[in-house]
C-alpha positions in Angstrom: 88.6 98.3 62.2 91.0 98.2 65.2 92.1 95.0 66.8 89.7 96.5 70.3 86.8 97.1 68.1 87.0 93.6 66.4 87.5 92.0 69.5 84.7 94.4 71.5 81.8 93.0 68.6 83.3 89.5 69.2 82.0 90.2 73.2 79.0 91.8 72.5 77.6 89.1 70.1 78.2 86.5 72.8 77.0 88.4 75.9 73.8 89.2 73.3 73.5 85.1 73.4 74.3 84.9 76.9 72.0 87.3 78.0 69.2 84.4 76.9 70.2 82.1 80.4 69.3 84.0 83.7 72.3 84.0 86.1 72.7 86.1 89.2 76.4 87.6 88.8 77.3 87.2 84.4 80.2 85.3 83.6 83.0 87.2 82.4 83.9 87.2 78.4 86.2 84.6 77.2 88.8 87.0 75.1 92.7 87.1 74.4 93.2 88.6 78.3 96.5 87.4 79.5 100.3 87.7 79.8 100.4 88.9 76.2 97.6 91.5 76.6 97.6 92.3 80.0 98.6 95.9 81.3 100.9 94.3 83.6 104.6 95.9 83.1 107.5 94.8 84.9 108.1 98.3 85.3 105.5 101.2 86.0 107.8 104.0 85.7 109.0 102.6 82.1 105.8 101.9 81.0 104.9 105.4 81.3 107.6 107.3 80.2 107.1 105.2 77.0 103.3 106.4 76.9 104.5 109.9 77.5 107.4 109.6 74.8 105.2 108.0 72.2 102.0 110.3 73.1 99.7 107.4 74.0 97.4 106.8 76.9 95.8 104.2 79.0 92.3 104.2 81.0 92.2 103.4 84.7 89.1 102.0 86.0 87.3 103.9 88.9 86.2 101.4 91.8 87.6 98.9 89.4 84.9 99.6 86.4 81.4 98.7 87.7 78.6 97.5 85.5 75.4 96.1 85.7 76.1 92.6 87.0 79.5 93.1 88.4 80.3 95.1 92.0 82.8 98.0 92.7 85.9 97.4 94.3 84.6 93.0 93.6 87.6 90.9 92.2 84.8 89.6 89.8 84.7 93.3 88.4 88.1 93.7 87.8 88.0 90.3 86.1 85.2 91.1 83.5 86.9 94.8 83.2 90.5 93.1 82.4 89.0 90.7 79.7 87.3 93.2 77.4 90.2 96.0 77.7 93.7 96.2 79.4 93.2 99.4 82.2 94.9 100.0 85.4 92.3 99.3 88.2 91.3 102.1 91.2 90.3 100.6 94.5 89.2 102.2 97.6 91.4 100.8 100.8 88.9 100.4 104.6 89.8 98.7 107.4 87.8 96.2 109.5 87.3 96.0 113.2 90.0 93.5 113.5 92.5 95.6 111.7 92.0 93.6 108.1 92.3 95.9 104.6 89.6 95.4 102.8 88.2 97.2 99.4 85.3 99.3 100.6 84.6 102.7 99.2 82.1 104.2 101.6 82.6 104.2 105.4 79.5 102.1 105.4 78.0 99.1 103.8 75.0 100.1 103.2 75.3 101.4 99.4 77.2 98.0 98.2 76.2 95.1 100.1 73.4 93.7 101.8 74.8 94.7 105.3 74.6 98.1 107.2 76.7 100.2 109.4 80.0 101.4 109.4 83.1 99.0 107.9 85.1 99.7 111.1 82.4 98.3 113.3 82.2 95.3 111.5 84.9 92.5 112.0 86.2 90.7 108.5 83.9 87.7 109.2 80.7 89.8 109.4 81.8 91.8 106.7 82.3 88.7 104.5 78.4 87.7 105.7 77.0 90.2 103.3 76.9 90.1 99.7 78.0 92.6 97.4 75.6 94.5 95.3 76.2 96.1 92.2 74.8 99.5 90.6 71.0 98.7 90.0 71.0 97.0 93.6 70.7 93.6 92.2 72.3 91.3 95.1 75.5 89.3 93.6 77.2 86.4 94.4 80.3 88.2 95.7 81.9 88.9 98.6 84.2 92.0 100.0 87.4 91.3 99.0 90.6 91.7 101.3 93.2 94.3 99.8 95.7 90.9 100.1 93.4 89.2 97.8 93.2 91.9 95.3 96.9 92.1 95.0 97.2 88.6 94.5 94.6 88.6 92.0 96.2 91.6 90.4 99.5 89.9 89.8 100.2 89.6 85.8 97.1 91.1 84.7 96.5 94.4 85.6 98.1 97.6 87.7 96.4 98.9 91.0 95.7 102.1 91.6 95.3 102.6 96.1 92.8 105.6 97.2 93.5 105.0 100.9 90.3 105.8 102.9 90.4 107.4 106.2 91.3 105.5 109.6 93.8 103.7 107.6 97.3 104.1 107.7 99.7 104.4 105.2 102.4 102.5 107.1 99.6 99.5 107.2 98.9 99.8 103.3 102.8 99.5 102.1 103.0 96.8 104.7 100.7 94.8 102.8 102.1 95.8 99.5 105.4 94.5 100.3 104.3 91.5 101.9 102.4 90.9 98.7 105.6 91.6 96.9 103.6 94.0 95.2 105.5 97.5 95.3 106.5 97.1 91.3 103.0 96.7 90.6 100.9 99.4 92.5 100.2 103.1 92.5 99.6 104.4 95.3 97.4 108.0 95.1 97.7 110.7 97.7 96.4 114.0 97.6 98.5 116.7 99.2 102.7 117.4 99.0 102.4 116.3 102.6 100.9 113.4 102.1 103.1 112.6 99.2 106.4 113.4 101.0 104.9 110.9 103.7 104.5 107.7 101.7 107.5 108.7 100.0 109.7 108.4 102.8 107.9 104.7 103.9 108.4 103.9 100.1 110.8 105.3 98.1 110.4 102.8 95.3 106.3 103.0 94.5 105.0 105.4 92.5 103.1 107.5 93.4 99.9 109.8 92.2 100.1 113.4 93.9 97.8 116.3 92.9 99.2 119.0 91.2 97.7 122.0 89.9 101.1 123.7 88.9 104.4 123.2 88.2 105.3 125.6 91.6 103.8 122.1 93.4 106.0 119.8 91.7 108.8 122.1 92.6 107.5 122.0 95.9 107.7 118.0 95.8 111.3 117.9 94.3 112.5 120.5 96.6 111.2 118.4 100.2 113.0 115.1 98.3 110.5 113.3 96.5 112.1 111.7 93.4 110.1 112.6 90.4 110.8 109.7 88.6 108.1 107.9 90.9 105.4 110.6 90.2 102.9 110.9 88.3 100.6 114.3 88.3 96.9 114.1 89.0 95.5 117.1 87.1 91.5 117.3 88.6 88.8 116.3 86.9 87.1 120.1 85.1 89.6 121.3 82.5 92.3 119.4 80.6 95.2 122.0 81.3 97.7 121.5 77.8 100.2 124.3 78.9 100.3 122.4 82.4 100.9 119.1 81.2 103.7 120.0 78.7 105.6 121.8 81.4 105.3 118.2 83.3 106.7 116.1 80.4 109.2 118.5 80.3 110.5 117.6 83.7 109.9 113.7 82.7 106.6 113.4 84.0 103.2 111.9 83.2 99.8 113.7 83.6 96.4 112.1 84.7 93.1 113.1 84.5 89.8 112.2 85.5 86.7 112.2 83.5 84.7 110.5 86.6 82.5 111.7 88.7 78.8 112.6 89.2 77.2 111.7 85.6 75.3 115.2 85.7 78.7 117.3 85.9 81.6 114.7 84.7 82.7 114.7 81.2 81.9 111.0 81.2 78.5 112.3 81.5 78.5 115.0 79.2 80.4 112.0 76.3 77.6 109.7 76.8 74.6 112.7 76.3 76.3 114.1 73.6 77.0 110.7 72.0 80.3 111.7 71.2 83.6 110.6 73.2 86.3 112.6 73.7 88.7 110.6 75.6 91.8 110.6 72.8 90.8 114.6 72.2 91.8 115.2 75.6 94.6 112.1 75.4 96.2 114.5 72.7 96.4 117.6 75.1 99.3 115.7 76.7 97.6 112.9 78.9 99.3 110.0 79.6 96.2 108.4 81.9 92.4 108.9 81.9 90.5 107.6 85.0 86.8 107.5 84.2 83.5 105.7 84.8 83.1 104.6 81.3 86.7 102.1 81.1 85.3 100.0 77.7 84.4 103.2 76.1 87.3 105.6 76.9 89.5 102.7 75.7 87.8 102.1 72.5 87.5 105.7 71.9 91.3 105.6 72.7 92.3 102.7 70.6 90.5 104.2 67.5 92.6 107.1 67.0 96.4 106.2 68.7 97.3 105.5 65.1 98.8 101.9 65.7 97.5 98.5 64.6 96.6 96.8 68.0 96.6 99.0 71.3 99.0 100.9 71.8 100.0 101.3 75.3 100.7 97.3 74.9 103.7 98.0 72.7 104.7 99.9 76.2 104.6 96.8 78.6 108.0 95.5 79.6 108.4 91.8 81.0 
């Protein structure tokens, strides 16, 4: 039995006992989360050219792992995600009627909170008037967090991943990054060359997650200046391309893949009808990160069979 799975039976026997005492929002699981199990490098880029060397992956949480009880994009999710498994955290980046970064994944509020209309109609205060809901629409005792806060939040315990949303800038974004004194500790994803070349030239230092579909696109990237070393290749979300993602390591870089999506067409969705996950099969066709729906089970599923005592991408984090 792995270290996860001892640890994972150890959460599940006392949320079981929790579950007894009605609370609104659950409190997160006590467990060993913290500096020395925290995926929380010093170093992004090392971190994953030692997954890449040593063939192990991680699992990045989309919206920051939802679940019964716990919002998207809430800093209460990323708390209960980050003390059951160490993943990198996606979060979606709006912007308020007063010009204030906020997590929001829709252009409206209507899906996730108890308010309605559009984010950019809304100024911070009214936004922070509703309450976040979570997945079943129960009504939680959270609030919309400020992209500030997250990073703040985010600091030692776990890496974020920044899906920029439209009517924000990506000038505004860095700016907030560095005056987090964040860039060390953030990916930020775009999805065209152009875009790439763009935030590349604000921020030459973050790393960054481009869409490639072949190596003619990397070449593409290299060739208009972007250093590759700050990369890392978003590969889709349908087929696990092997060929595609040797051919990346070859040029020192790592390839992502997402398993996410709508449950009747993702292969999260087809893992949890079959009863059978396949997150270290396709970890083992040259992965280095898998960004799914399903965080606790595509990082059991990945601790089970990386063949190391403990998980592995932890041997990876530099301080």
């Amino acid at each position: 039995m792995t270290h996860l799975t001892r640890f994972l039976l150890s959460v599940f026997t006392a949320v079981s006992l929790a579950a007894c005492s009605a609370q609104s929002t659950p409190v997160p699981p006590g467990g060993p989360q913290g500096a020395a199990s925290a995926l929380a490098p010093a170093d992004i880029g090392a971190l994953f050219d030692c997954l890449r060397e040593r063939g192990h992956a991680v699992a990045a949480a989309h919206r920051g792992g939802p679940v019964p009880g716990y919002a998207e994009n809430s800093i209460e999710g990323f708390a209960y995600t980050t003390s059951i498994v160490p993943a990198l955290l996606e979060i979606d980046i709006a912007r308020t009627r007063d010009d204030v970064l906020v997590l929001m994944h829709d252009d409206t509020l209507d899906r996730t909170t108890t308010g309605t209309g559009l984010v950019r109609d809304h100024t911070l205060a009214e936004v922070r008037a509703f309450q976040l809901e979570d997945e079943t629409g129960a009504v939680l005792n959270a609030r919309v967090p400020t992209l500030r806060e997250a990073l703040d939040w985010a600091n030692g315990k776990a890496i974020l991943e920044l899906d920029v949303k439209r009517g924000v800038s990506y000038e505004d974004v860095v700016a907030e990054v560095r005056a987090a004194d964040a860039m060390s500790r953030v990916i930020f994803i775009t999805y065209s060359t152009d875009a790439a070349v763009r935030v590349h030239g604000i921020a030459p230092e973050m790393m960054l997650s481009v869409s490639i579909e072949d190596i003619a696109e990397l070449d593409a990237l290299e060739q208009r200046g972007v250093n590759l070393t700050r990369v890392l290749a978003w590969t889709g979300i349908e087929t696990v391309n092997a060929d595609l993602n040797r051919a990346l390591a070859a040029r020192g870089v790592e390839a992502m893949f997402g398993t996410l999506g709508n449950p009747g067409r993702s292969w999260d969705g087809r893992f949890a009808r079959d009863g059978r996950d396949r997150y270290a099969e396709f970890a083992r066709a040259g992965l280095q990160l898998i960004s799914t729906d399903r965080t606790i089970e595509a990082a059991r599923d990945l601790d089970a069979h990386d063949g190391v005592d403990g998980i592995a991408a932890l041997g990876c984090v530099t301080r």
